[in-house]
ZATI-299423 format. One line per field, with one value per residue: residue number from 1; x, y, z of N, C-alpha, C in turn. Coordinates in Angstrom, 3 decimals. Example, Ala and Ser with C-alpha at 12.3 -4.5 7.8 and 13.67 -1.06 7.14 Angstrom:
i = (1:2)
npx = (13.190:12.850)
npy = (-5.690:-2.250)
npz = (7.800:7.080)
capx = (12.300:13.670)
capy = (-4.500:-1.060)
capz = (7.800:7.140)
cpx = (13.200:12.900)
cpy = (-3.300:0.030)
cpz = (7.800:7.870)
***
This chain:
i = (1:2:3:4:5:6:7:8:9:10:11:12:13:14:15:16:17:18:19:20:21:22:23:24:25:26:27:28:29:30:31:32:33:34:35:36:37:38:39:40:41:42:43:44:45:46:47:48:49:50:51:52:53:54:55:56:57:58:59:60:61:62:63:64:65:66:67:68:69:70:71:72:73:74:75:76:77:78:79:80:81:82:83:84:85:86:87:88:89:90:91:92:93:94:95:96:97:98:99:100:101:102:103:104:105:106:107:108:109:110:111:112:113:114:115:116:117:118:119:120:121:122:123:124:125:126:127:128:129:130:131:132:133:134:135:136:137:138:139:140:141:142:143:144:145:146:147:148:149:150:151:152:153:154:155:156:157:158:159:160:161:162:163:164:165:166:167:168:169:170:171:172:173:174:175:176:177:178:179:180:181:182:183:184:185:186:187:188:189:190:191:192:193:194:195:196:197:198:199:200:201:202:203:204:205:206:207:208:209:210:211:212:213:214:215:216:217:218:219:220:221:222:223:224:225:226:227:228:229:230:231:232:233:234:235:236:237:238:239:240:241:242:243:244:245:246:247:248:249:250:251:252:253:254:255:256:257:258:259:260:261:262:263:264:265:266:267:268:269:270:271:272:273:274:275:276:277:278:279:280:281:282:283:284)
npx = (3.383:5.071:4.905:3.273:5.214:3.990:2.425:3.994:2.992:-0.161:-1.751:-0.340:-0.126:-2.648:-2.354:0.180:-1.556:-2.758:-1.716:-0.183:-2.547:-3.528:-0.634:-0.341:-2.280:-0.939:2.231:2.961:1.682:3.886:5.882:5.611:5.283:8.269:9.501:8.238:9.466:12.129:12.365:11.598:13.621:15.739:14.423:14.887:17.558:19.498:21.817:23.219:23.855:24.913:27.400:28.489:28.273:30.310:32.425:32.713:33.209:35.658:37.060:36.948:34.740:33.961:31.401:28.883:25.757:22.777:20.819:21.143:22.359:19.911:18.587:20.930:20.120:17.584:18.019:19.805:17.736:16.172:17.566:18.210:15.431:14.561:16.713:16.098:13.265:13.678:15.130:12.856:10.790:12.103:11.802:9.348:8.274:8.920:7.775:4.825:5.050:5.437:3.236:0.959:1.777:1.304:-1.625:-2.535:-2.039:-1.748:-3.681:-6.929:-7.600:-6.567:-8.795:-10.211:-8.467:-7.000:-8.545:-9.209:-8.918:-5.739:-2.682:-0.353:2.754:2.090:0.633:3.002:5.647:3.913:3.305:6.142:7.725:6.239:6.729:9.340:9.732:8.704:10.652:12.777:11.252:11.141:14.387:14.584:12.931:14.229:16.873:15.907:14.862:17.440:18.373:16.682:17.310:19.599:18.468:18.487:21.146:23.227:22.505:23.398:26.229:27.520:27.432:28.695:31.422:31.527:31.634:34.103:35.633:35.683:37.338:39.587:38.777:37.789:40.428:41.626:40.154:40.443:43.000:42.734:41.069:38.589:35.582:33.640:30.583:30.268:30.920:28.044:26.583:27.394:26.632:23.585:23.184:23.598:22.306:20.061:19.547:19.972:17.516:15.887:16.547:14.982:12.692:11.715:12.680:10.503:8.905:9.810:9.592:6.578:5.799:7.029:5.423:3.761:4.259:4.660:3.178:2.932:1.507:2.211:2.981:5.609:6.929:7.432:8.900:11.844:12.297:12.844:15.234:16.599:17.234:18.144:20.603:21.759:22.092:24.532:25.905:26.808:27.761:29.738:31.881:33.067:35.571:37.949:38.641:40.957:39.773:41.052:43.630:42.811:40.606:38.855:38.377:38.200:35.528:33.853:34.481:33.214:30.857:29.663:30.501:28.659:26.059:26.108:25.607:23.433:21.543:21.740:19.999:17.367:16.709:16.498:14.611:12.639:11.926:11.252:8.983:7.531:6.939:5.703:3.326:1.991:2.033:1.385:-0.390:-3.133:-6.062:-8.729)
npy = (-4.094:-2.870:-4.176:-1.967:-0.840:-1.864:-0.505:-1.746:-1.437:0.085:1.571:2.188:4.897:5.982:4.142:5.789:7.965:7.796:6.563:9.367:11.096:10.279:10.245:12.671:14.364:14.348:14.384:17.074:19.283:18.953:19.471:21.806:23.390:22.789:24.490:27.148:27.300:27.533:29.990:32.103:31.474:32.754:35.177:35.755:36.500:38.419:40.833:42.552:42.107:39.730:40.296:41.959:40.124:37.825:39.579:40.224:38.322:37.480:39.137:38.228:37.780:40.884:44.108:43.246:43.628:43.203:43.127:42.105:39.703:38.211:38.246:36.634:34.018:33.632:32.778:30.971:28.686:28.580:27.684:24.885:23.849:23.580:21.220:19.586:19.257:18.568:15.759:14.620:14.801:13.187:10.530:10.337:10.194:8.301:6.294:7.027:5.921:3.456:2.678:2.934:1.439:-0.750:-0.742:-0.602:-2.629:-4.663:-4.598:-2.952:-1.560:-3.301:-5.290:-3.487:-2.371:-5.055:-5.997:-4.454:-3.914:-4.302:-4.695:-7.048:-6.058:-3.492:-2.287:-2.473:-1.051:1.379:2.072:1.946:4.225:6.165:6.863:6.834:8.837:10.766:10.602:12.136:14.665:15.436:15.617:17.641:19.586:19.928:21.090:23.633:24.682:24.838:27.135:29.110:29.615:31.100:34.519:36.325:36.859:37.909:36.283:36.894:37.384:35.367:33.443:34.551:34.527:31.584:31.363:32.274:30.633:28.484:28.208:27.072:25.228:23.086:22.652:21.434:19.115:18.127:17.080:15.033:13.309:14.279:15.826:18.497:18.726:15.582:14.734:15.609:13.826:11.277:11.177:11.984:9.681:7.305:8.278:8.015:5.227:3.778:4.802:3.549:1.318:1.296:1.278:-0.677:-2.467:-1.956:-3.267:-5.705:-6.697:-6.610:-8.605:-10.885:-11.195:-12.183:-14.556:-15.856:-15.702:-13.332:-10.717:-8.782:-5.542:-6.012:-8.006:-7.590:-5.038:-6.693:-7.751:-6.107:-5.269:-7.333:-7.284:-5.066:-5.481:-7.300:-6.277:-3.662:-5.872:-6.627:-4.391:-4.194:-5.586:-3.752:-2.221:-0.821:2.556:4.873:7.760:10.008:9.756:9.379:11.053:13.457:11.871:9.259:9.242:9.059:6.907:5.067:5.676:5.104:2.406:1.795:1.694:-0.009:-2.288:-1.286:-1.555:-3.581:-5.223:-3.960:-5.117:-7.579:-7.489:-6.584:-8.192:-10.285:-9.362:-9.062:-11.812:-13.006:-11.170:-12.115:-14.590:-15.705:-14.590:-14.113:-12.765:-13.720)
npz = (-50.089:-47.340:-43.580:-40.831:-38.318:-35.361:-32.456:-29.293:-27.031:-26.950:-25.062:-22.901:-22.575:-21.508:-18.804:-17.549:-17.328:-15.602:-13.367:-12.755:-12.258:-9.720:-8.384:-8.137:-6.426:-4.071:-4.397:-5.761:-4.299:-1.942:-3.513:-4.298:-1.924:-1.085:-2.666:-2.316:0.512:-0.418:-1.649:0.661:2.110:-0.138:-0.374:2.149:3.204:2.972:0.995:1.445:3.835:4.140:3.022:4.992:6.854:5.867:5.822:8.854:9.481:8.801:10.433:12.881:13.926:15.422:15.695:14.979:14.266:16.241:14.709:12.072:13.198:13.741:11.218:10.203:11.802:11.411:8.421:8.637:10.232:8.217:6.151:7.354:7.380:5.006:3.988:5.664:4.991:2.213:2.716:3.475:1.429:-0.614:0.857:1.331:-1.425:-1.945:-0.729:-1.110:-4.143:-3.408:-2.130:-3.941:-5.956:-4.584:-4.071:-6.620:-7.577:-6.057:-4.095:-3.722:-5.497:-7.661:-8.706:-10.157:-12.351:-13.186:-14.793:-17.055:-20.264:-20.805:-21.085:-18.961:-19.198:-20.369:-17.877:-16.347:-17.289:-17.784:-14.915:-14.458:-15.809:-14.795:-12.185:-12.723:-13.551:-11.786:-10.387:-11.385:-11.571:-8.936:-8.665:-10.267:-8.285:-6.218:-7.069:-8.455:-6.112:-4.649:-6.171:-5.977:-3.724:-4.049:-4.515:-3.651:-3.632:-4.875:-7.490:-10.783:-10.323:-8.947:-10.873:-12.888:-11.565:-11.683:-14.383:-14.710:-13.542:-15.156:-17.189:-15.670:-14.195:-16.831:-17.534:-15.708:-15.621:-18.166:-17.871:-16.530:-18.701:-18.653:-18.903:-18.286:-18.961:-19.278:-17.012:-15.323:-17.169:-15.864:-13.154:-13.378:-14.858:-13.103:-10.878:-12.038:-12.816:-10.028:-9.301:-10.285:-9.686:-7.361:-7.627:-9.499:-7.160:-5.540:-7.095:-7.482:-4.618:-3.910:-5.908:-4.867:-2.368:-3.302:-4.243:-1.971:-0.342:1.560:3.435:5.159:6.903:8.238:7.099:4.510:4.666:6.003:3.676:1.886:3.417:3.329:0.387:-0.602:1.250:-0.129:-2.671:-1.866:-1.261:-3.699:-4.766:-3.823:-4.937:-7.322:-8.129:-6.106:-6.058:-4.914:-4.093:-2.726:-4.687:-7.456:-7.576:-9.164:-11.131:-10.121:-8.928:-11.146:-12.573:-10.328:-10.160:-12.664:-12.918:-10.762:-11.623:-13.575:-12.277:-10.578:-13.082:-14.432:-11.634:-11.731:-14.719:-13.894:-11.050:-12.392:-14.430:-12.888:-11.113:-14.024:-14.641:-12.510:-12.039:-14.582:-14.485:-11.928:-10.212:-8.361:-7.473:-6.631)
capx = (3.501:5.997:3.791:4.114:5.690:2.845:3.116:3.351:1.521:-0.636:-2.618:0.641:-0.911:-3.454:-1.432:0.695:-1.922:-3.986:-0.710:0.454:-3.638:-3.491:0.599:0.223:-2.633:-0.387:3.690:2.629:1.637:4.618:7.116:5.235:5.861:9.559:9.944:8.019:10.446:13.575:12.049:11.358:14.831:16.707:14.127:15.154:18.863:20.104:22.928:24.368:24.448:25.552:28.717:28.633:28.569:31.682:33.738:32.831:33.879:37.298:37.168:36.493:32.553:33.280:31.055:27.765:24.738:21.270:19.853:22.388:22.175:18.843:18.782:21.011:19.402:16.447:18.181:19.696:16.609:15.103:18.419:17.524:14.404:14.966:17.476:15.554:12.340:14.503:15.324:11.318:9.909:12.475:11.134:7.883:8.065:9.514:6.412:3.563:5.005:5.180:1.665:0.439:2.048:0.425:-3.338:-3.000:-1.474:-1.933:-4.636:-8.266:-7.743:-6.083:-9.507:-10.994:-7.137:-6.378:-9.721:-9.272:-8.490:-4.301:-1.562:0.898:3.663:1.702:0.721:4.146:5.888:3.461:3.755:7.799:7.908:5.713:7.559:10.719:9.157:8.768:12.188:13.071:10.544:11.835:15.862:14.630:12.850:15.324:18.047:15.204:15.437:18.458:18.957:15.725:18.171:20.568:17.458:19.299:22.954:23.667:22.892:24.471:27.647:27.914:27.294:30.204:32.563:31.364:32.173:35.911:36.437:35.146:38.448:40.615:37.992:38.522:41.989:41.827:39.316:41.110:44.629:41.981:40.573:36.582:34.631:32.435:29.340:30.534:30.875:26.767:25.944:27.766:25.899:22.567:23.002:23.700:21.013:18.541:19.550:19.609:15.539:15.364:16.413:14.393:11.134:11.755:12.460:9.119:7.504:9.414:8.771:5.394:6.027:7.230:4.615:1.826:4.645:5.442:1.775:2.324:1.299:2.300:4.413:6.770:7.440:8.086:10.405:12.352:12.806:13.778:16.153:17.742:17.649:19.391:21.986:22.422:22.368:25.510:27.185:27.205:28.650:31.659:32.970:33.298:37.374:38.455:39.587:41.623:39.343:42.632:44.729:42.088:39.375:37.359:38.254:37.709:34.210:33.149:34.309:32.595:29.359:29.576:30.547:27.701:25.109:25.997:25.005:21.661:20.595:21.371:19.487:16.477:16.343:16.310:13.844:11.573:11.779:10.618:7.819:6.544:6.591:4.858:1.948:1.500:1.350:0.993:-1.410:-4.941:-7.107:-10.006)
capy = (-2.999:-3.030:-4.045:-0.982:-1.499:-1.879:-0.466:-2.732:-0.910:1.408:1.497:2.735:6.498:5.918:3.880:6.626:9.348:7.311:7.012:10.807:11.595:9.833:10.286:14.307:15.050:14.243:15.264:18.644:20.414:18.861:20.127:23.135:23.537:22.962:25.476:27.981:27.400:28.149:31.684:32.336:31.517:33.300:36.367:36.287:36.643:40.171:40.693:43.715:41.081:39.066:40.413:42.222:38.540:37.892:40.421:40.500:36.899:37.521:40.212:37.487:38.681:42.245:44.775:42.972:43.750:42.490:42.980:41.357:38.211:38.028:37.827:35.052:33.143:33.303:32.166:29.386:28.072:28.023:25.981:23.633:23.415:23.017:20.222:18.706:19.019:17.905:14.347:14.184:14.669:11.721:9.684:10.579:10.258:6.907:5.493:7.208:5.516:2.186:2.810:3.274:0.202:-2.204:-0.281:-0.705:-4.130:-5.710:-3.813:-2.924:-1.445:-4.435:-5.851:-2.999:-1.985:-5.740:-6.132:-3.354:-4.164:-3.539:-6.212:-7.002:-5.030:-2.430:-1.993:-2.463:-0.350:2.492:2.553:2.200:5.371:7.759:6.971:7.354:10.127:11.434:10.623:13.079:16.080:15.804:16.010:19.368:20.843:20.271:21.907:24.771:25.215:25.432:28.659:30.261:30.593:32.581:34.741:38.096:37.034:37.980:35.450:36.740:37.566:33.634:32.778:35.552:34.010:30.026:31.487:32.950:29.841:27.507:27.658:26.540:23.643:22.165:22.171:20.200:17.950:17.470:16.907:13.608:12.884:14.013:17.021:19.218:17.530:14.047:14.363:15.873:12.953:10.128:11.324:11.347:8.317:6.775:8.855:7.199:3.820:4.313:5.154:2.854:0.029:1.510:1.197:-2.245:-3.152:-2.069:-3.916:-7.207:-6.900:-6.762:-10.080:-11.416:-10.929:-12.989:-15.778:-16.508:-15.185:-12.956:-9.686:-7.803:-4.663:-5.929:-9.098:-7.170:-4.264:-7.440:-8.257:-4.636:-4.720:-8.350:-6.800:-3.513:-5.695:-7.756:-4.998:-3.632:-6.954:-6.578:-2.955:-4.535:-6.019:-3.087:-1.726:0.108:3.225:5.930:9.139:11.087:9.958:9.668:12.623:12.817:10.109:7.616:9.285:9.020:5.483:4.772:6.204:4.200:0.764:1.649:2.169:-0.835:-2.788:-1.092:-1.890:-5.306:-5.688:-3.689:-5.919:-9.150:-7.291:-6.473:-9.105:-11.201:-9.042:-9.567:-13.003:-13.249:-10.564:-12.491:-15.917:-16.317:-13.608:-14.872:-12.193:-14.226)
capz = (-49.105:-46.126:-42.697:-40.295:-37.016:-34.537:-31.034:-28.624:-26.088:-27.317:-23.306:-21.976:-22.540:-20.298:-17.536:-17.320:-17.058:-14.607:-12.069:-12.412:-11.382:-8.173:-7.309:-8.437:-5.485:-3.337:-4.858:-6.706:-3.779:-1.439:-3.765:-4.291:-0.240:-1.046:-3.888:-1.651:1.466:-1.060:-2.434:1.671:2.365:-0.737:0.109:4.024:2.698:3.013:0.177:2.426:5.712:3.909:2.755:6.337:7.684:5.182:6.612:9.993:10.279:8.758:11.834:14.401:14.416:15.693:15.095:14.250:14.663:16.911:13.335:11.202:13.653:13.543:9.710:9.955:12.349:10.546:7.396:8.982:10.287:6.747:5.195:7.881:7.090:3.538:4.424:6.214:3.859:1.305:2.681:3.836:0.595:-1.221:1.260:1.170:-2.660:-2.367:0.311:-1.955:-5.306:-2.982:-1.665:-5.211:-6.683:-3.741:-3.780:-7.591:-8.166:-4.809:-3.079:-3.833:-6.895:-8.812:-8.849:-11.605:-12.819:-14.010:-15.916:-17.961:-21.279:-20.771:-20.778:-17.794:-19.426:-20.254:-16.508:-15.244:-17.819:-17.298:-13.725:-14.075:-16.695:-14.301:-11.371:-12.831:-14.321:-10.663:-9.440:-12.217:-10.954:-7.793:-8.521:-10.763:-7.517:-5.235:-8.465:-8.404:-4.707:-4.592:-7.253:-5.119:-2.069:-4.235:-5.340:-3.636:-3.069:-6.366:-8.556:-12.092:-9.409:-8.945:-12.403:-13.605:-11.073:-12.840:-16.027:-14.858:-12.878:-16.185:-17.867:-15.113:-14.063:-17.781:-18.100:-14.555:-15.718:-19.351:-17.505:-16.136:-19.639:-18.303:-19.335:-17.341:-19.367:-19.277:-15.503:-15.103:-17.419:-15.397:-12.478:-13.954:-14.742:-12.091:-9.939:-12.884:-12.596:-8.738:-9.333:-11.360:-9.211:-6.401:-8.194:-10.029:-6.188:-4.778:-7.664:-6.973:-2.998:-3.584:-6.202:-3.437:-1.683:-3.839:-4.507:-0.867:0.254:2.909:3.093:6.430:6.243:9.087:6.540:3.251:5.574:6.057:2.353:1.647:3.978:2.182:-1.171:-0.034:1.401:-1.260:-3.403:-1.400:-1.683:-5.077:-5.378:-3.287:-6.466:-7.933:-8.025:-5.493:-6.381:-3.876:-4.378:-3.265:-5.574:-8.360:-7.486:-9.814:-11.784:-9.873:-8.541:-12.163:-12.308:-9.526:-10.886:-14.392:-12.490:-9.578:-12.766:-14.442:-11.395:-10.534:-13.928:-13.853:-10.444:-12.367:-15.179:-12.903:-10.830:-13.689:-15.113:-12.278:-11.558:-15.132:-14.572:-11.279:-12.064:-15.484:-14.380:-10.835:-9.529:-8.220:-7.338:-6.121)
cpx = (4.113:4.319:4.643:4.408:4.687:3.438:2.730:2.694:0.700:-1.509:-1.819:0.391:-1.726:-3.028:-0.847:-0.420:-2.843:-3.206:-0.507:-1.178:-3.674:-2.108:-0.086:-0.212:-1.729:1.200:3.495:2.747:3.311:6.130:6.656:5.978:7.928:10.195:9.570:9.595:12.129:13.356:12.044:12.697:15.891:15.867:14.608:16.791:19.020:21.397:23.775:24.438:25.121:26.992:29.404:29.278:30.314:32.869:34.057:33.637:35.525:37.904:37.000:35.071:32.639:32.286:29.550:26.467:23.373:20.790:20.182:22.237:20.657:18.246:19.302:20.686:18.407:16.662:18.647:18.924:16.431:15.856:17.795:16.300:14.399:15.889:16.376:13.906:12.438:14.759:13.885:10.966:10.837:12.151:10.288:7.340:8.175:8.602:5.548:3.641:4.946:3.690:0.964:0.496:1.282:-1.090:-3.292:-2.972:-1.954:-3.056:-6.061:-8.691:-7.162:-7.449:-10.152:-9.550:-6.865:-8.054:-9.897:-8.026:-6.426:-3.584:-0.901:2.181:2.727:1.244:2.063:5.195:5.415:3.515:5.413:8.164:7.562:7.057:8.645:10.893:9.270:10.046:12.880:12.979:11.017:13.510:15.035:13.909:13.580:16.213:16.938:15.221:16.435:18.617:17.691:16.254:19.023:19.923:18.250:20.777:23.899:24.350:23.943:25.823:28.079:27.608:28.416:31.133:32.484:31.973:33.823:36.697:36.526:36.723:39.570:40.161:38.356:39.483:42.441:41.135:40.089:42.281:43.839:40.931:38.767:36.831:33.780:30.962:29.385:30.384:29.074:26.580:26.404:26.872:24.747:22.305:22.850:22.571:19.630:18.324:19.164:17.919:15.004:15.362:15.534:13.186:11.278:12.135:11.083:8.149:7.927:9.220:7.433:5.172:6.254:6.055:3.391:3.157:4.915:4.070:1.727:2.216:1.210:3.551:5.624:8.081:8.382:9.329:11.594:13.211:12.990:14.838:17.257:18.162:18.093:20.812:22.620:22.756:24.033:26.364:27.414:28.296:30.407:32.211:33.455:34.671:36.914:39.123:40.192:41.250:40.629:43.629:43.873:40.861:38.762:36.832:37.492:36.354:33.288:33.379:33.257:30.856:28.757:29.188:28.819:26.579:24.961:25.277:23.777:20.901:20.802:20.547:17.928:15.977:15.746:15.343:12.232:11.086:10.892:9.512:7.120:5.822:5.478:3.500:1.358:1.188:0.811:-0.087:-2.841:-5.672:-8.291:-9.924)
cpy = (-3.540:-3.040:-2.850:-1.873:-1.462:-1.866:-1.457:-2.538:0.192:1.535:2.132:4.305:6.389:5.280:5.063:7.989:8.490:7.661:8.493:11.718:11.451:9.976:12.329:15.142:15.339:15.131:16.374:19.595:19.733:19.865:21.809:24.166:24.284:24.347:26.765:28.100:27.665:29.302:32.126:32.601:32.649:34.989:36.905:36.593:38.145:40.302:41.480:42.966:40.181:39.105:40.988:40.923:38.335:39.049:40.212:38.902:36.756:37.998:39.775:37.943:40.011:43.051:44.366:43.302:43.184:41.758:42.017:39.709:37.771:37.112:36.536:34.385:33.009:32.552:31.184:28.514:28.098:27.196:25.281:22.925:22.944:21.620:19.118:17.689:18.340:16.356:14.088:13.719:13.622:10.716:9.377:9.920:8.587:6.238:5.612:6.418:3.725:2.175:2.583:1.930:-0.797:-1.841:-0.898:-2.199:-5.368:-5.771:-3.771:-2.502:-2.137:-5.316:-5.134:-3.070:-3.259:-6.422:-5.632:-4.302:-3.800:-4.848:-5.818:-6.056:-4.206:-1.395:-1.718:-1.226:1.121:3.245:2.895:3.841:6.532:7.825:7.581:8.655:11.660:12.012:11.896:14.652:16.391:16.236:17.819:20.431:20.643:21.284:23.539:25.423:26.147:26.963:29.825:30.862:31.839:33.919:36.657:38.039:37.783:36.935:35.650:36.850:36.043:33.675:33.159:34.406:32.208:30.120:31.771:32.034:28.489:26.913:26.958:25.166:22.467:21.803:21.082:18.725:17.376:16.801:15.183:12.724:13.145:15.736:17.209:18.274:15.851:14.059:14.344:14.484:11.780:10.080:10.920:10.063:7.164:7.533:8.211:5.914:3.347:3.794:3.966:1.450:0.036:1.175:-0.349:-3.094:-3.412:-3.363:-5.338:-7.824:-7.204:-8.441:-11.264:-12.209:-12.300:-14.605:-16.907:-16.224:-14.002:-11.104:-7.905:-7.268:-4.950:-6.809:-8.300:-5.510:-5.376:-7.898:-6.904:-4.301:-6.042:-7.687:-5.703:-4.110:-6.797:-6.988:-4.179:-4.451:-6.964:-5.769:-3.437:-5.180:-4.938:-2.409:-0.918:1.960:4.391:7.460:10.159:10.834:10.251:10.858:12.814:12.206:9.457:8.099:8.809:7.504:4.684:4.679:5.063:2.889:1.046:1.336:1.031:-1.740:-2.597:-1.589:-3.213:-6.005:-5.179:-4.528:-6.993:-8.371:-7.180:-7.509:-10.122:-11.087:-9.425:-11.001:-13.189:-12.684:-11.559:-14.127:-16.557:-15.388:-14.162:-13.822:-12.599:-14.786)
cpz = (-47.800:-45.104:-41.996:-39.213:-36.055:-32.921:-30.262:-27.191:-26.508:-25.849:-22.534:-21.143:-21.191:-18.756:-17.119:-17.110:-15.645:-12.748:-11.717:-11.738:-10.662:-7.388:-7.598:-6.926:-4.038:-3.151:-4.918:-5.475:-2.986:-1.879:-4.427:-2.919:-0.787:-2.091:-3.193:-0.275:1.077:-1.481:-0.627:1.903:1.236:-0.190:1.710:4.021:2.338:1.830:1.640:3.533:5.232:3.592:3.947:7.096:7.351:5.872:7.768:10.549:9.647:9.600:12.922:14.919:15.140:14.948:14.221:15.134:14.582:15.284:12.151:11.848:13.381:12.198:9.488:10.442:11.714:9.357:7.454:9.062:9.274:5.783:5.643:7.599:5.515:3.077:4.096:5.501:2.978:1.275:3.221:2.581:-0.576:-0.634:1.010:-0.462:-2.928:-1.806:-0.526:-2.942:-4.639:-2.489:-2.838:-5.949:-6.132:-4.227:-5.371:-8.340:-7.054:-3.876:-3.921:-5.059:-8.069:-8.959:-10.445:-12.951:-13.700:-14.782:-17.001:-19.171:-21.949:-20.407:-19.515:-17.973:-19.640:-19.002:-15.785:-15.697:-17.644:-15.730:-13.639:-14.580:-15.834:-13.486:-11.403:-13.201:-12.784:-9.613:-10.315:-11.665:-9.832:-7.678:-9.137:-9.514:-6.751:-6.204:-8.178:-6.847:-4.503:-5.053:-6.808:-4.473:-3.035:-4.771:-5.382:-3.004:-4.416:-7.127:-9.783:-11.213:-9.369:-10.373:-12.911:-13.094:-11.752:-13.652:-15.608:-14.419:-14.058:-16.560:-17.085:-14.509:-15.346:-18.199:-16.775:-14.846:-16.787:-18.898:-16.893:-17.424:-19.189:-18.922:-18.825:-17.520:-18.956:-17.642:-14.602:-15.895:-16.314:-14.100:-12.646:-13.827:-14.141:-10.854:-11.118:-12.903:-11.018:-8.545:-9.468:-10.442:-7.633:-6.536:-8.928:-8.288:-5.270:-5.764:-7.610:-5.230:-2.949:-4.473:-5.354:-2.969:-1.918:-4.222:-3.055:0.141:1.667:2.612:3.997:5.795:6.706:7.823:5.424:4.112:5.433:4.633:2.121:2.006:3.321:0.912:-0.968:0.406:0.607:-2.181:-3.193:-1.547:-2.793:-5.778:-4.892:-4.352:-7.206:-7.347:-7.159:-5.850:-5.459:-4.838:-4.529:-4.037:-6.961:-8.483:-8.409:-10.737:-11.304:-9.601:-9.507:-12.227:-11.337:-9.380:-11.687:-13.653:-11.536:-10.688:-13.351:-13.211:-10.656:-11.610:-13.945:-12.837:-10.709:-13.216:-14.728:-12.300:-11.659:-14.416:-14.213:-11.910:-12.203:-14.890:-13.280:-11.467:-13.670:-15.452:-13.012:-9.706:-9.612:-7.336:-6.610:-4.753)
***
């Protein structure tokens, strides 16, 4: 009888549900917030001012009215705020999952956390998966946001005009050898690797941390800010390419090459991690 293949974490389950209990109290409602402040905004959106707006400004703004401004002032303010919300809560998202990694690995709770019957990869792995897991939830509520605001501009009206504009987008893109899809994946990808090397950085900052002993935030700021600009020195190898002559070629190039180089800087991160929490971590 063939042996089966045996997982090699079966603990991972539980890593992963342990992180998404303690990041969720926190994310869930935030981007709850944000998903609310895009239904606010697409509801404070007048269709009829809006196309009012549209005219009147082909008309040099005659002819508008108290009420009409109003409206848009109000709906301005709530992009802004949505903006602005918007680059809070990737921050925010990015501090909590670093907060999380130290309390759990480095902090007060790596005392019960590395007792527990769970290997070093299985810890590091499980934390990498939520996270990334998170960086995920968050691109889809910002994407959900977004399609709140258009809630009364007339959505299917934009969608129609997508569809009528579809065929003349792919024959631009084909005349460049890409495809509508191929272009959403290259992205992706590069917004996952991105994540990816964001979170394999917190976890070798904090490696760092126990190899070189120190454990102030000013210190490890410091090494965030080396490995960001090494990080940068890296991408400078990557070809040049002249957006205006190439457009959205080269952006996609630019993507692919950027992608291949986060994950390389992931691996090596990860990797060094492993090593550090598995042989050089002293607890006592």
């Amino acid at each position: 009888m063939k042996n089966k293949i045996r997982n090699p974490f079966p603990n991972i389950g539980k890593v992963i549900k342990y992180e998404f209990k303690h990041s969720a109290r926190v994310l869930i409602p935030l981007y709850a917030v944000l998903l609310l402040l895009g239904l606010l905004t697409g509801l404070s959106i007048n269709k009829k001012n809006y196309e009012s707006l549209v005219s009147q400004i082909n008309q040099n703004g005659s002819g508008m009215y108290s009420a009409d401004i109003a409206n848009i002032l109000l709906t301005t303010f709530l992009a802004f705020a949505i903006f602005a919300f918007i680059t809070a809560i990737t921050i925010v998202t990015i501090v909590i999952i670093a907060g999380r990694f130290k309390r759990s690995m480095n902090g007060e709770e790596a005392y019960l956390n590395l007792s527990l019957p769970v290997t070093m990869g299985e810890h590091l792995w499980g934390k990498f998966i939520m996270y990334a897991l998170w960086a995920v939830i968050c691109q889809a509520a910002i994407i959900c946001t977004g399609l709140l605001c258009c809630v009364r501009v007339g959505f299917p009206n934009i969608m129609n005009l997508i569809n009528d504009a579809m065929p003349e987008i792919k024959l631009s893109l084909a005349r460049q050898n890409l495809t509508f899809g191929g272009i959403i994946a290259a992205y992706y990808f590069y917004y996952l690797t991105w994540n990816c090397f964001i979170i394999t950085m917190i976890f070798a900052v904090n490696g760092l941390s126990i190899v070189f002993k120190y454990n102030k935030g000013f210190l490890k700021f410091l090494v965030v800010v080396v490995l960001l600009w090494l990080n940068l020195k890296t991408l400078k190898i990557i070809p040049s390419w002249n957006l205006m002559q190439d457009g959205v070629s080269g952006m996609v190039k630019i993507w692919l090459y950027s992608s291949l180089v986060e994950f390389l800087w992931s691996v090596l991160f990860f990797g060094f991690s492993h090593w550090v929490y598995a042989k050089k971590l002293n607890l006592e």
